[in-house]
C-alpha positions in Angstrom: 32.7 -280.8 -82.4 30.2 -283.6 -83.3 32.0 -283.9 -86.8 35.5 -284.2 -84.8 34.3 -287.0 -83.0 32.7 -288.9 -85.6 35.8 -288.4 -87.7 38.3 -289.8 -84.9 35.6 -292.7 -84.0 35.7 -294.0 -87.6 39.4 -294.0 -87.7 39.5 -295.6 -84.1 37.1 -298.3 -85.7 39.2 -298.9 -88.5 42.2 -298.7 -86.6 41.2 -301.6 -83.8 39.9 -303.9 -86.7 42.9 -303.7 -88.6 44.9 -304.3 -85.3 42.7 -307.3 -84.4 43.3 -308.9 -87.6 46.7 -308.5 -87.7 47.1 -310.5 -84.7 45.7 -313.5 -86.8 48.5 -313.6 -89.1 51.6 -315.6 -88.4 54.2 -313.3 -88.1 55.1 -309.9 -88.2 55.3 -307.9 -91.9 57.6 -304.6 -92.5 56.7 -302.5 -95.3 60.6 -301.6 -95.1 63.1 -304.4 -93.3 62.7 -307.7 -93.0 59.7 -310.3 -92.6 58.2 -313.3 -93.6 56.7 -312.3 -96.4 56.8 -308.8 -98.3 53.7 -306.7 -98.9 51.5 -306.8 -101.8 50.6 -303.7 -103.6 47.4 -304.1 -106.0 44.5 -301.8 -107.2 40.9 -302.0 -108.1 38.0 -299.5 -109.7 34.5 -300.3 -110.4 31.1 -298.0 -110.5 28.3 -298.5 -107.4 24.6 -297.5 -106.9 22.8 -296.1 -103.7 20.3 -295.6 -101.9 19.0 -293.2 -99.5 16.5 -290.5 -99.5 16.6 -286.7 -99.7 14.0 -285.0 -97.1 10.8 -287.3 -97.4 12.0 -288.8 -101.0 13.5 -292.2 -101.7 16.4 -291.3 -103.6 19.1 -293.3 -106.0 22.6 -292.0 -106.6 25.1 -293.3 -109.1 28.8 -292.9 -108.4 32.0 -294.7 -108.9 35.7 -295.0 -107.3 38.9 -296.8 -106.9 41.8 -297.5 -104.4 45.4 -298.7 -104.0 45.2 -302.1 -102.1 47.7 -303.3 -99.6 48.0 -306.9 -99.0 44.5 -307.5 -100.2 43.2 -306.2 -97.2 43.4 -301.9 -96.5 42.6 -299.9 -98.9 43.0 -296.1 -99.7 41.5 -294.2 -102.9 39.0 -292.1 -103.9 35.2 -291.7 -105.0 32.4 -289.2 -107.1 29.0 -289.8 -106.4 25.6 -288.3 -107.3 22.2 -288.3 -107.2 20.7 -289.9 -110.2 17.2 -289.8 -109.8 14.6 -286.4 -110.2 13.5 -284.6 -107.2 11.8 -281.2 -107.6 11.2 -278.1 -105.5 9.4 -275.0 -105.8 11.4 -272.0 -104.3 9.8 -268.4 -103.2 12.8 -265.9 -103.0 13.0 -262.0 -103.1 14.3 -260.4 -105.9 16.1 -257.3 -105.0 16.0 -256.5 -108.5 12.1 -256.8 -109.2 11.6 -255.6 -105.3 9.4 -258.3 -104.1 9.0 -262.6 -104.2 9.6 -264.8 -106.9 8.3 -268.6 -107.4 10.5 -270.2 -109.2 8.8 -273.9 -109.9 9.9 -277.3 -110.3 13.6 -276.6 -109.7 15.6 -279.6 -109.9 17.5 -280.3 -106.8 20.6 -282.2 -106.9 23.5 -283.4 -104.8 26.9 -284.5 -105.3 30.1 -285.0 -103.7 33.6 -286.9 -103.8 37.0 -287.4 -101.8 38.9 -289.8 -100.1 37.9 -293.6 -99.9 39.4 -295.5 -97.4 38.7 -299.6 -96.0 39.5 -302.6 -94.7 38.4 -306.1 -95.6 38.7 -308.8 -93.3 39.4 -312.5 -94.8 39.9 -311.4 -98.4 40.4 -315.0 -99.9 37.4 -316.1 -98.4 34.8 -316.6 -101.3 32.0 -314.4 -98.4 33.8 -311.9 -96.4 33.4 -308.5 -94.9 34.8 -305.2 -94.3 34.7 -301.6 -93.2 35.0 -298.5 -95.2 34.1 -294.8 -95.3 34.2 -291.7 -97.6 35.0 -288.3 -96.9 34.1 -285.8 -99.4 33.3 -282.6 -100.3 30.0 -281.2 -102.3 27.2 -279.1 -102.8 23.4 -279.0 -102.6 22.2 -277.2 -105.2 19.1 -275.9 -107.4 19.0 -276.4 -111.4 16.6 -274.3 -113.9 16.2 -276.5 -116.7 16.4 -279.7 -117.8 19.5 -281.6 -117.8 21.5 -282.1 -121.3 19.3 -279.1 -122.5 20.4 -275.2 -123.4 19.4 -273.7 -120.1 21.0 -275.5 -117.5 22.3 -273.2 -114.7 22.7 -273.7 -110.9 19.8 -271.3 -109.7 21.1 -271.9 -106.1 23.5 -273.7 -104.0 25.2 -274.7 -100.7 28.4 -276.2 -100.3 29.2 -279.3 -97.8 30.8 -282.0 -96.2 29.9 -285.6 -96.0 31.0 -288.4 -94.1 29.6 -291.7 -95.0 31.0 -294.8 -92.6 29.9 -298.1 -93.9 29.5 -302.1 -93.4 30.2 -304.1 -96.1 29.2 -307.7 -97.0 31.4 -308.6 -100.2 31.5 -311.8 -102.8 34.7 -313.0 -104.7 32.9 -313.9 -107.9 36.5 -313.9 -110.5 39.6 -312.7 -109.7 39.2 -310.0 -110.9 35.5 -308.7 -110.0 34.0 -308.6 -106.8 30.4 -307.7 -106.1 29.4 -305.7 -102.4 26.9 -304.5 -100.4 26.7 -301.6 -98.0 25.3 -300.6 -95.1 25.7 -297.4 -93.3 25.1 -293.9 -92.9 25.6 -290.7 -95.0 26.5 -287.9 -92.7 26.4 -284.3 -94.4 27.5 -281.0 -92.5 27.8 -277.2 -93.8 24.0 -276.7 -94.4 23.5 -273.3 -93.4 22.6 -270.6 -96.7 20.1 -268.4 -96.2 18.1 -266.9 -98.7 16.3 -263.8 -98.6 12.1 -263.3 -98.4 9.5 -260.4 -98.3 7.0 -260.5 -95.3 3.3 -258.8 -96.0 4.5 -256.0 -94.3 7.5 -255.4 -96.6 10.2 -256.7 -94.1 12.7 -258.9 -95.3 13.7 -262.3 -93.8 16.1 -264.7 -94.1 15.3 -268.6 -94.9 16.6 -271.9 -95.2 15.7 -274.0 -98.2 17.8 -276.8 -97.5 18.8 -278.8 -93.6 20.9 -280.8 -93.0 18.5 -283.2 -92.0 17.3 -283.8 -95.4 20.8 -285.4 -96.6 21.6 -286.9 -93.2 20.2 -290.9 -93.9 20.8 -293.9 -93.8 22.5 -294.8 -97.0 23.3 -298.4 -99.0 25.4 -299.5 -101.8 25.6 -302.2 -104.3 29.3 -302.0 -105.9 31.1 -304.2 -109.0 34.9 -303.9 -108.4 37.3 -304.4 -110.8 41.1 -305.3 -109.9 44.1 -307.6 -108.7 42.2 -309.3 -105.9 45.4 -312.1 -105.7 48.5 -312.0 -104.3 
């Protein structure tokens, strides 16, 4: 129910804004009919860095998207993003196999997730503007043996998820055809619920969590280079 709501209040904010804007212009525009001026269909990509934390951990992500742009000013695309720096874990599970617990030690923890990217930007043409824009994706939380880029690389564990990240955006027209941004909001994640097994002194068995949803939950930011038709 909480995800529901957040989802309809993002669209309700991008919605109004869009609306509010649009009342600015002179005139009405049709994408089909007539109007005083026809829209403009354009495009732009680029890569972006973050930064948020996971659990306790300042953390740095690396990611990139892009988006079909209408009239310079709504956008709608998509994204893949990561998290780019190290963060290790220790992990006590039972082994059914060896018939008691396991430490498994310095497993890499890493988290990843992409989807649909969608904005507006208010006052394109002006050289400082801003806008609005969130990402829904999908992912997973998971736990590496390993080293990354080496022979033994497997995902030891991992939990599957959904993230919402709603963001405000304070953008710079350097070219025409590069923009620079930066972020603020806030990286919602839902679906954390695995539960892994582990033996009690007195040989029962119970069941817990090794990751919460808490610990992906932040704040997030961004610092983004766009590349595109940013002219009409």
């Amino acid at each position: 129910m909480k995800t529901t709501k957040l989802i309809i209040g993002i669209f309700a904010l991008l919605f109004s804004t869009v609306r509010l804007s649009a009342q600015e212009e002179d005139g009405m525009r049709y994408l089909f009919g007539p109007g005083d001026r026809d829209i403009s269909i354009s495009g732009f990509g680029g890569p972006f860095v973050g930064f948020t934390a996971m659990g306790d951990e300042f953390a740095v992500t690396s990611g990139g998207g892009g988006a079909v742009l209408f009239n310079q000013r709504f956008f709608v695309g998509g994204y893949g993003e990561g998290v780019a720096s190290l963060h290790e874990e220790d992990l006590i599970i039972y082994s059914r196999t060896l018939g008691k617990n396991v430490t498994y030690p310095d497993l890499k923890k890493n988290f990843g997730h992409g989807g649909f990217w969608i904005g507006y930007i208010n006052k394109p043409h002006s050289v400082f503007h801003w806008g609005i824009n969130s990402k829904f994706g999908f992912g997973a939380v998971t736990l590496n043996e390993g080293t990354f880029g080496s022979d033994h690389h497997d995902d030891f564990e991992y939990d599957n998820v959904f993230v919402i990240s709603p963001e405000l955006v304070f953008e710079l027209n350097l070219l025409k055809w590069l923009r620079i941004n930066v972020g603020v909001g806030y990286q919602y994640v839902a679906g954390i619920n695995k539960e892994y097994e582990y033996q009690l002194p007195d040989g029962k068995t119970e069941y817990r969590k090794y990751f919460e949803p808490e610990d992906f939950s932040k704040p997030i930011g961004h610092i983004s280079f766009l590349f595109g038709w940013f002219e009409n």
